[in-house]
py3Dmol code that shows the C-alpha trace and the ligand (Angstrom):
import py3Dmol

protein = """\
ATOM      1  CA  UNK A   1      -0.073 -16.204 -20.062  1.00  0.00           C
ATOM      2  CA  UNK A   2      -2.681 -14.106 -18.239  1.00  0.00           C
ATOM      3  CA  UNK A   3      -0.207 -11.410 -17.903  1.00  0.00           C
ATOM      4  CA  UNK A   4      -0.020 -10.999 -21.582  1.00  0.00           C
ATOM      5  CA  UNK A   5      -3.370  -9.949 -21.400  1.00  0.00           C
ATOM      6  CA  UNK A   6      -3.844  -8.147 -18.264  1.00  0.00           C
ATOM      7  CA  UNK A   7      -0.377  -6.534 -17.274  1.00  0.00           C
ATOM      8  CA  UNK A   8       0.146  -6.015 -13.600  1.00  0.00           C
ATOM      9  CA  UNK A   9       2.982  -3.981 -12.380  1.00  0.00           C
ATOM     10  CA  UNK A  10       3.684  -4.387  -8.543  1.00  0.00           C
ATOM     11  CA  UNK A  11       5.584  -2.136  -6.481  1.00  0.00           C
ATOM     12  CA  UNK A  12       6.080  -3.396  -2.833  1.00  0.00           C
ATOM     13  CA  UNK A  13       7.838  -1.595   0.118  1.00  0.00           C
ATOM     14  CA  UNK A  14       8.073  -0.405   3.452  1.00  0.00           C
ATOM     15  CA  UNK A  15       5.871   2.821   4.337  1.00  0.00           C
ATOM     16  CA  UNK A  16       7.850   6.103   3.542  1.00  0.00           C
ATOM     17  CA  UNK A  17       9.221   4.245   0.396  1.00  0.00           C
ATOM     18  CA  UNK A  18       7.441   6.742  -1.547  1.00  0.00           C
ATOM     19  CA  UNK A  19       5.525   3.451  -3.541  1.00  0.00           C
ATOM     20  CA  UNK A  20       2.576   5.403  -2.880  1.00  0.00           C
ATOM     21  CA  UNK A  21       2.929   8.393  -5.076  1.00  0.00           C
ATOM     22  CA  UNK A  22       5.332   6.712  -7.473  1.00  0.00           C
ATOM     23  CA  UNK A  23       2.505   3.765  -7.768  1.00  0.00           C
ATOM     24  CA  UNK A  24       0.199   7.178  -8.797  1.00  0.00           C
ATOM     25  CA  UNK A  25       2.739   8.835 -11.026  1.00  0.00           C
ATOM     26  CA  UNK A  26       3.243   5.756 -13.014  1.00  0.00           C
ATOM     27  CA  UNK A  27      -0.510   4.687 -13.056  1.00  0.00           C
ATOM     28  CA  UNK A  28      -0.988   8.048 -14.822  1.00  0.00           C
ATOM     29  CA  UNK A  29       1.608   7.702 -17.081  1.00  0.00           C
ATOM     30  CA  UNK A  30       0.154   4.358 -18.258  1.00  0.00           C
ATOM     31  CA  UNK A  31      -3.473   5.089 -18.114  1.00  0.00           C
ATOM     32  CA  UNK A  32      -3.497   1.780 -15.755  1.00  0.00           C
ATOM     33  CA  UNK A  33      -5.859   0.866 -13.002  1.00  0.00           C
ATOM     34  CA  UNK A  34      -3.895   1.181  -9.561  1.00  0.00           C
ATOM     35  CA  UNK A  35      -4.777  -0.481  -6.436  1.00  0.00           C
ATOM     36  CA  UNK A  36      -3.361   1.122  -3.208  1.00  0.00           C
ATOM     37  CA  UNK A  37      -3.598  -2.001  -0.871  1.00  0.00           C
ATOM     38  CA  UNK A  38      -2.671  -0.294   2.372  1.00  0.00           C
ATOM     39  CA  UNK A  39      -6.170   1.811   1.926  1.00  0.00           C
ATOM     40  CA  UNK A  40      -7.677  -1.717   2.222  1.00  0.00           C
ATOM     41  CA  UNK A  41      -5.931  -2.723   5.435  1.00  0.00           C
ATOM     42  CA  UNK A  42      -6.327   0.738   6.963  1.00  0.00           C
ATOM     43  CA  UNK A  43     -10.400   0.795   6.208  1.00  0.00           C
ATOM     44  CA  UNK A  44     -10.436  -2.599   8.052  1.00  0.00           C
ATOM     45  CA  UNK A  45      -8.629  -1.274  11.140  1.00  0.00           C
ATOM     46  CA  UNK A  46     -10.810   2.258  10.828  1.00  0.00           C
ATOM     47  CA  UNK A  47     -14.005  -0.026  10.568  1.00  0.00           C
ATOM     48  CA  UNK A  48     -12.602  -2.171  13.517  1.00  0.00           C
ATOM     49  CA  UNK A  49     -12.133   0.917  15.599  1.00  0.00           C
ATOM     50  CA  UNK A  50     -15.559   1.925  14.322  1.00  0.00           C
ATOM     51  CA  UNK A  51     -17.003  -0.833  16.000  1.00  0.00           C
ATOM     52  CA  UNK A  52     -15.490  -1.057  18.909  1.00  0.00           C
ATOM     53  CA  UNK A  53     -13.073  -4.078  18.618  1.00  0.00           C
ATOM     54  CA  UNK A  54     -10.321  -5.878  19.879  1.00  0.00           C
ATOM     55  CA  UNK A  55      -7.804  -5.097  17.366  1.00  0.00           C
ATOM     56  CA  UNK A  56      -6.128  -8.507  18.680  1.00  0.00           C
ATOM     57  CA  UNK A  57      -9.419 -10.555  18.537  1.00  0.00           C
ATOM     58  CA  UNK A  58      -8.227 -12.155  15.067  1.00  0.00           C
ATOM     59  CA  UNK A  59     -12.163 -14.048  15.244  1.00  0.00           C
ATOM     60  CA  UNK A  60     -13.671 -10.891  15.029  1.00  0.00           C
ATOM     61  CA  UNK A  61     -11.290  -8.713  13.463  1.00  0.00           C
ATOM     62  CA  UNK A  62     -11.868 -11.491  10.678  1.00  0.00           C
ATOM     63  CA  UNK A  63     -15.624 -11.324  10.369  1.00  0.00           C
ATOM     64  CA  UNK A  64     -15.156  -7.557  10.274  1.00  0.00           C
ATOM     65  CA  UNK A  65     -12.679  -7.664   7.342  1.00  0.00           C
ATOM     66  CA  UNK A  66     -15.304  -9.806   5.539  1.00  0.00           C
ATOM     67  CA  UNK A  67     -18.099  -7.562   6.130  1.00  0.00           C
ATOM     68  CA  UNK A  68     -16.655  -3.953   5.761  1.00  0.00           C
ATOM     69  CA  UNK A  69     -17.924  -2.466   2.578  1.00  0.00           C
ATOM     70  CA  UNK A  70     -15.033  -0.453   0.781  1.00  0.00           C
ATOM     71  CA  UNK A  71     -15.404   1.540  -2.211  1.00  0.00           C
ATOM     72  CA  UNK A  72     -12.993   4.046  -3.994  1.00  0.00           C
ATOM     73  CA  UNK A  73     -14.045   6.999  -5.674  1.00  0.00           C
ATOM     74  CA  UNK A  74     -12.665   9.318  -7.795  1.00  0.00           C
ATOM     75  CA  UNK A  75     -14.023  12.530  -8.030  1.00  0.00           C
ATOM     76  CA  UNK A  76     -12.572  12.737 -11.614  1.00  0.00           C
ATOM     77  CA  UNK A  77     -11.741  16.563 -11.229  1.00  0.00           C
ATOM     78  CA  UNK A  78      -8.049  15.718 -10.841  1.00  0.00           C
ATOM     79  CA  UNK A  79      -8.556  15.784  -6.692  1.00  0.00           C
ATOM     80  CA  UNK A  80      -7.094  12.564  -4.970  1.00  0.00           C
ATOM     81  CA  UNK A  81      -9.185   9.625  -4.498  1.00  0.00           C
ATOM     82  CA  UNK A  82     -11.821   8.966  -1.536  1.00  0.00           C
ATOM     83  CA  UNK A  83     -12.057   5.987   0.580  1.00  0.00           C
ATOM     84  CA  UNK A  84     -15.782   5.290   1.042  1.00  0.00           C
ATOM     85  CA  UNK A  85     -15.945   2.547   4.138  1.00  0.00           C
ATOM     86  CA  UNK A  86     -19.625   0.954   5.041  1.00  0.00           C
ATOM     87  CA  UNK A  87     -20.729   4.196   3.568  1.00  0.00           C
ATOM     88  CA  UNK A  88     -18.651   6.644   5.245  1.00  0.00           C
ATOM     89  CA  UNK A  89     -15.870   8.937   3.670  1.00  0.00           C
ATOM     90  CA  UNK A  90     -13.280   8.325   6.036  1.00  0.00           C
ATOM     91  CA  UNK A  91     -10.156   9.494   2.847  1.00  0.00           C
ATOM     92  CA  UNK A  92      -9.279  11.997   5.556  1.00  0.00           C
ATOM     93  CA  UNK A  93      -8.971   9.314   8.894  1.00  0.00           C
ATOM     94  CA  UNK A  94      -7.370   7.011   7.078  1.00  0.00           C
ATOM     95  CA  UNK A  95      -4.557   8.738   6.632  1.00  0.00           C
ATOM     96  CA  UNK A  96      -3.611   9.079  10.598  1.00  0.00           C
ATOM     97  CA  UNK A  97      -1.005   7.132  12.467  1.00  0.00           C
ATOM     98  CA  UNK A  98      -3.545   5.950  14.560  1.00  0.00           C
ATOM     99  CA  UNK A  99      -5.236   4.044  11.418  1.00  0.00           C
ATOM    100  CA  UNK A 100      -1.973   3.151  10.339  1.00  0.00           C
ATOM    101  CA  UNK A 101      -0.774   1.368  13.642  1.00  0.00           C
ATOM    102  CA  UNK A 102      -4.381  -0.239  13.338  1.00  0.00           C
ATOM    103  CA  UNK A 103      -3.776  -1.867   9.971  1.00  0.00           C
ATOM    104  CA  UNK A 104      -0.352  -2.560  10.735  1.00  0.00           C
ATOM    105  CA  UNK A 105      -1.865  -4.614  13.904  1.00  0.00           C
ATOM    106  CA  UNK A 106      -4.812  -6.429  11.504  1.00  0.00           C
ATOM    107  CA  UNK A 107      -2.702  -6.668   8.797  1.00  0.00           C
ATOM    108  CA  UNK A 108      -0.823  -9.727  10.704  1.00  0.00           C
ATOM    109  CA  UNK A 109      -4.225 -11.805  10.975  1.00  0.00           C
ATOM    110  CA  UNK A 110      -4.262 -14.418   8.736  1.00  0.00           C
ATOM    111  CA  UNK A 111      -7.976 -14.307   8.143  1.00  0.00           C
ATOM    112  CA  UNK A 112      -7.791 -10.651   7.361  1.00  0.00           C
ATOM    113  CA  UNK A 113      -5.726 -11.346   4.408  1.00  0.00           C
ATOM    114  CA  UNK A 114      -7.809 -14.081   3.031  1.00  0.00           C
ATOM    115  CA  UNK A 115     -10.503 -11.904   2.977  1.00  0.00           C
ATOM    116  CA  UNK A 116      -9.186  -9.338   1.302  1.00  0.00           C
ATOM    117  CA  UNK A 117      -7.422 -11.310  -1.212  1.00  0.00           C
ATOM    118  CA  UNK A 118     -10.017 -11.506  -3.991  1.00  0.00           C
ATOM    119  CA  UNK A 119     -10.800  -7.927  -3.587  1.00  0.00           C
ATOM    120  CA  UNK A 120      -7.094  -7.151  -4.352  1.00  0.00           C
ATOM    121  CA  UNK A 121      -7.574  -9.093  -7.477  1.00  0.00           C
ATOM    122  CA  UNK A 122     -10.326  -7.721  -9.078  1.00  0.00           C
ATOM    123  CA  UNK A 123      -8.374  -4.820  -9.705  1.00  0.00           C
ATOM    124  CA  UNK A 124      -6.546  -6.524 -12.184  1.00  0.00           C
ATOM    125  CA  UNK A 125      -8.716  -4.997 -15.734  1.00  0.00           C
ATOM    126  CA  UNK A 126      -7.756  -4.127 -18.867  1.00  0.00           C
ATOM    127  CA  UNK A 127      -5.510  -2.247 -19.992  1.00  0.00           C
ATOM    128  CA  UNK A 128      -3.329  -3.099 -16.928  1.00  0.00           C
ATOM    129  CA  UNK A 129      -2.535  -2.507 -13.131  1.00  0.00           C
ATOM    130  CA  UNK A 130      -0.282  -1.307 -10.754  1.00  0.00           C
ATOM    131  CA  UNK A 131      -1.004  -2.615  -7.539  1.00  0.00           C
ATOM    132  CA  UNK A 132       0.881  -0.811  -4.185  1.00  0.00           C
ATOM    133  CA  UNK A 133       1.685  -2.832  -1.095  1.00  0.00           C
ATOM    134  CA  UNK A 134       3.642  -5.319   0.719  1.00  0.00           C
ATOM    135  CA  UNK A 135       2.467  -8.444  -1.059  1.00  0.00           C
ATOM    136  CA  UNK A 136       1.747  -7.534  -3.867  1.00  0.00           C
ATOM    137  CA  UNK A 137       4.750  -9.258  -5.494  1.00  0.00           C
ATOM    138  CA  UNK A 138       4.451 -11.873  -3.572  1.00  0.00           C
ATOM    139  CA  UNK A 139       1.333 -13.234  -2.928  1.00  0.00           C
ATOM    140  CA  UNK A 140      -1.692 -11.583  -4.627  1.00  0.00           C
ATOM    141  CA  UNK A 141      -0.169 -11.044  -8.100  1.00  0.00           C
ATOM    142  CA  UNK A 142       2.478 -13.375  -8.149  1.00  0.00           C
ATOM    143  CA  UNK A 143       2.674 -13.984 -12.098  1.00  0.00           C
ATOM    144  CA  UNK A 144       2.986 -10.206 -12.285  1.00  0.00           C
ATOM    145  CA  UNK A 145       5.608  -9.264 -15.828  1.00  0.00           C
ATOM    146  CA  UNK A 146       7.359  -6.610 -13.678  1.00  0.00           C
ATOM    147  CA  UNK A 147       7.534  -6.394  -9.573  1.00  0.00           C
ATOM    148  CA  UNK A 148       9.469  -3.734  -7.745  1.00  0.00           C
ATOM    149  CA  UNK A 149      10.659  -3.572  -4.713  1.00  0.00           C
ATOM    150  CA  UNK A 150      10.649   0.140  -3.550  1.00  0.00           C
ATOM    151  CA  UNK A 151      13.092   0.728  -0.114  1.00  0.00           C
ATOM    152  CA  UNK A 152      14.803   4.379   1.071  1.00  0.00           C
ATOM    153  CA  UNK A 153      16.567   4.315   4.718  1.00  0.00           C
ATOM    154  CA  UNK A 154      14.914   4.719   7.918  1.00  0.00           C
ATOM    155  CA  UNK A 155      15.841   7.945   8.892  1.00  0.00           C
ATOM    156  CA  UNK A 156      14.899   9.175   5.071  1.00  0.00           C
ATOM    157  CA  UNK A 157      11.266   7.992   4.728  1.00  0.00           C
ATOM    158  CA  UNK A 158      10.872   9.516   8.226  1.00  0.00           C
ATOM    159  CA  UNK A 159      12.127  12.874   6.882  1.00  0.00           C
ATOM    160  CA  UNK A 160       9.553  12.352   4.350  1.00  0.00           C
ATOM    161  CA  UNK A 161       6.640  11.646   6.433  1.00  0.00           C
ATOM    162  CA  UNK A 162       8.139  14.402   8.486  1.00  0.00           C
ATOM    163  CA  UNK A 163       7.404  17.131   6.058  1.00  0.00           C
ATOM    164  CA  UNK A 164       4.191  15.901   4.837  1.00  0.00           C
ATOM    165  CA  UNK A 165       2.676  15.794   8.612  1.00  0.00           C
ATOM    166  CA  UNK A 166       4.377  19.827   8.677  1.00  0.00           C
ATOM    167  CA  UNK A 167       2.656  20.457   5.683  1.00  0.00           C
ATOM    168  CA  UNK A 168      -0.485  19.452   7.151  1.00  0.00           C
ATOM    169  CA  UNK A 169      -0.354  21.308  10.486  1.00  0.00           C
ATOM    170  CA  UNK A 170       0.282  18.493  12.417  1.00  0.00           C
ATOM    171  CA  UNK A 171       3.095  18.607  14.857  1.00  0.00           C
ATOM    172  CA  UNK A 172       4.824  14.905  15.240  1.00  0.00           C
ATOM    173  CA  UNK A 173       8.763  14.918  15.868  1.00  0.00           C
ATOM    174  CA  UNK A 174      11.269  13.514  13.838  1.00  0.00           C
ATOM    175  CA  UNK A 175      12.935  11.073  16.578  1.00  0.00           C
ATOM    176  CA  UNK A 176       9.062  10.036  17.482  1.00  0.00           C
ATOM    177  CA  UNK A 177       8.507   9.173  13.581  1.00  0.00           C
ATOM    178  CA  UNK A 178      11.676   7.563  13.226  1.00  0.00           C
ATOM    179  CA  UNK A 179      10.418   5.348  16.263  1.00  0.00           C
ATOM    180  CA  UNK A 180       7.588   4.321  14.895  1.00  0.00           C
ATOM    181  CA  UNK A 181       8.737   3.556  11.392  1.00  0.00           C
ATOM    182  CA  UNK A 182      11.307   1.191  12.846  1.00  0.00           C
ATOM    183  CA  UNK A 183       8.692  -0.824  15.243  1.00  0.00           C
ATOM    184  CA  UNK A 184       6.594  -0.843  12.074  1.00  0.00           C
ATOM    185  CA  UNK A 185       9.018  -2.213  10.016  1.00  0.00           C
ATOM    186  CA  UNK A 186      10.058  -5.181  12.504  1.00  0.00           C
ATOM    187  CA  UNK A 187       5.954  -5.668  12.931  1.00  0.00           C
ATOM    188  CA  UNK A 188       5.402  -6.146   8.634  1.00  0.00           C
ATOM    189  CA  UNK A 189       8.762  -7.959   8.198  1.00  0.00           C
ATOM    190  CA  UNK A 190       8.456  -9.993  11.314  1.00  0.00           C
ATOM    191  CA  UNK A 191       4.705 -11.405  10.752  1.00  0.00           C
ATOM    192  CA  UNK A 192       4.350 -15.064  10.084  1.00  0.00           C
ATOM    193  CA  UNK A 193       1.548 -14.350   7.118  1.00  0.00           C
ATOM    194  CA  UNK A 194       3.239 -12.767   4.130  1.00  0.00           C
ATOM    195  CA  UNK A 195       5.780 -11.006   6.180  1.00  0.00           C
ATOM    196  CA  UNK A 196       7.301  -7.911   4.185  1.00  0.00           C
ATOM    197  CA  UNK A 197       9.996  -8.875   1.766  1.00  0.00           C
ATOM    198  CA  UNK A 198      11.161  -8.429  -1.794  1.00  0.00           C
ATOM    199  CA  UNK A 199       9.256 -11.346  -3.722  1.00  0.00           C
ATOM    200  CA  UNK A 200      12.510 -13.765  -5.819  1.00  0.00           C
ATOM    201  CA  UNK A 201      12.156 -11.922  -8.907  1.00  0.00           C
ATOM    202  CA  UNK A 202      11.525  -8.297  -7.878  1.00  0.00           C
ATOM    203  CA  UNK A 203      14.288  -5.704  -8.646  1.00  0.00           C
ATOM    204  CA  UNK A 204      15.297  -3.606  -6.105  1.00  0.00           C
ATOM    205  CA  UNK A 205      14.979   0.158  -6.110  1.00  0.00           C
ATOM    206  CA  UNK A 206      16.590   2.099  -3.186  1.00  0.00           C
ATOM    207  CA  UNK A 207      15.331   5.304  -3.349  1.00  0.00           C
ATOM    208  CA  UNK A 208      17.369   7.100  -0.644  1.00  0.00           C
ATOM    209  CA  UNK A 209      18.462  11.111  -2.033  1.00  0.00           C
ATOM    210  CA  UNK A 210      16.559   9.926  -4.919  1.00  0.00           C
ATOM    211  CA  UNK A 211      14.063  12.247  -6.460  1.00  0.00           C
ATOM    212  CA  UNK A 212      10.869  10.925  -7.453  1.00  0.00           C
ATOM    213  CA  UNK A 213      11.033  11.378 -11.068  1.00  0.00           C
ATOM    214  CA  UNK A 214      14.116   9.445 -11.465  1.00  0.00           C
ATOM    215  CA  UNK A 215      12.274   6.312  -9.702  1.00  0.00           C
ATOM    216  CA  UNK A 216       9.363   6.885 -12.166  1.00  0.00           C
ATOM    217  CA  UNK A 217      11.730   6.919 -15.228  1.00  0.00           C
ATOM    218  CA  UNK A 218      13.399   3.719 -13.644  1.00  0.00           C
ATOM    219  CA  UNK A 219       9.861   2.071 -13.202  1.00  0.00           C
ATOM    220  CA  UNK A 220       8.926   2.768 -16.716  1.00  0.00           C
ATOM    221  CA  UNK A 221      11.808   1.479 -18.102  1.00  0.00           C
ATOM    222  CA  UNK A 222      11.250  -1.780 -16.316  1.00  0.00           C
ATOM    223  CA  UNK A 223       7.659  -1.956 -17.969  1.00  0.00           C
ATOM    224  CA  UNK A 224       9.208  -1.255 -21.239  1.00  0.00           C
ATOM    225  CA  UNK A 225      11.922  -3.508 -21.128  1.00  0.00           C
ATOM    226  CA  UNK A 226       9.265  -5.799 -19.640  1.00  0.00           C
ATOM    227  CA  UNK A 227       7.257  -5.860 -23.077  1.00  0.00           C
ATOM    228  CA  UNK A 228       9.769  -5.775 -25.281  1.00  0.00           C
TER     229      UNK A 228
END
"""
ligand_1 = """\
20
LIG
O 0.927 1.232 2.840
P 0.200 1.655 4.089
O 1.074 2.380 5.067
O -1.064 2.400 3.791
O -0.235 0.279 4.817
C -0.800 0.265 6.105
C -0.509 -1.075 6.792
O -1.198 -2.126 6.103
C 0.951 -1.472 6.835
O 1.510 -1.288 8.123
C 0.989 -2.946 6.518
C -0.368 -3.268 6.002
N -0.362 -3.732 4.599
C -0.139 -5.070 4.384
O 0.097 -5.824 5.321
N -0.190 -5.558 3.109
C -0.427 -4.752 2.067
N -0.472 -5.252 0.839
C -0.622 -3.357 2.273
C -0.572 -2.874 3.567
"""
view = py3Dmol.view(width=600, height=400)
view.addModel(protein, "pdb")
view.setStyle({"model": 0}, {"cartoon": {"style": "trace"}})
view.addModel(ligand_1, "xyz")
view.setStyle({"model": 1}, {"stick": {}})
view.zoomTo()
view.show()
């Protein structure tokens, strides 16, 4: 059993989950790899932008997806990971709703995902991964020993994203985010091409008025039970 040898521990979700920083937290913990897949998508739409494109011209959306160069880097001074696309540092663009509607929007093109498929797994390296995303589960690690399915309410992971936009000076409202995190979620769970859903064998985490270290210690006890 490949897993056996190369453990791969998939959390999947909607955005806002908080899969992102508990995919970190628990990468840490483990001294695993960790592959945040939704940086992939996002560089794609970023590099699509970049050039100019139709974000709904799946031909050359697709070509552009197979071309884009993306490389992460980690300063290794504790500071988060950068996004390097064709070149560029674009970490810091990445991050906007505007990138995030983009890869929402190229995220539905089947080509896309084919060619990001074997980048996704050649994360997989010893001693293990955790891989972040909407498929992760279900289509690009699907022999995975432990998949979670990471979900909080609507109006909670736009709290959430709320306060981190506040944090960063950015002035969005509430009732705006909300918006968008509901069109998004009918978009991801709606697309015919691995549409946003808990994969057969994932367990379910709802993380609503949870704090994050309690949905770490849950994770963790899911690897460990895992291995026993
Ligand atoms: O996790 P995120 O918000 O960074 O992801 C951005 C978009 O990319 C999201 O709207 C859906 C898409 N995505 C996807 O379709 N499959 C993945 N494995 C990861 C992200």
């Amino acid at each position: 059993m490949p897993d056996k040898i190369l453990p791969v521990l998939t959390i999947d979700g909607p955005s806002g989950s908080g899969k992102g920083t508990v995919s970190r937290m628990v990468a840490e913990t483990l001294g695993w790899h960790l592959l945040d897949s939704g940086a992939l998508y996002r560089a794609v739409g970023f590099a699509a932008g970049m050039e100019g494109l139709d974000l709904s011209d799946s031909e050359a959306v697709t070509r552009c997806a197979q071309t884009t160069k993306i490389a992460f880097h980690d300063p290794g001074d504790g500071s988060e990971t950068r996004v390097i696309v064709n070149g560029m540092d674009a970490t810091d663009e990445l991050r906007t709703e505007t990138c995030g509607a983009a890869a929402s929007a190229i995220a539905a093109i089947a080509g896309v995902r084919a060619a990001l498929f074997d980048k996704q797994r050649a994360f997989r390296k010893a001693p293990g991964l955790v891989a972040d995303g909407r498929d992760m589960g279900t289509v690009i690690f699907p022999d995975a020993g432990v998949k979670v399915f990471l979900t909080a309410s609507a109006e909670e992971r736009a709290k959430r994203r709320h306060k981190q936009l506040k944090e960063k000076g950015l002035g969005v409202t509430l009732a705006a985010l909300l918006r968008e995190i509901q069109a998004r979620d009918v978009r991801d769970a709606g697309r015919a091409v691995a549409p946003l859903k808990p994969a057969a064998d994932a367990t379910v985490i709802d993380s609503t008025g949870m704090p994050v270290e309690r949905v770490v210690a849950a994770v963790l006890e899911l690897v460990r039970k895992g291995r026993d």
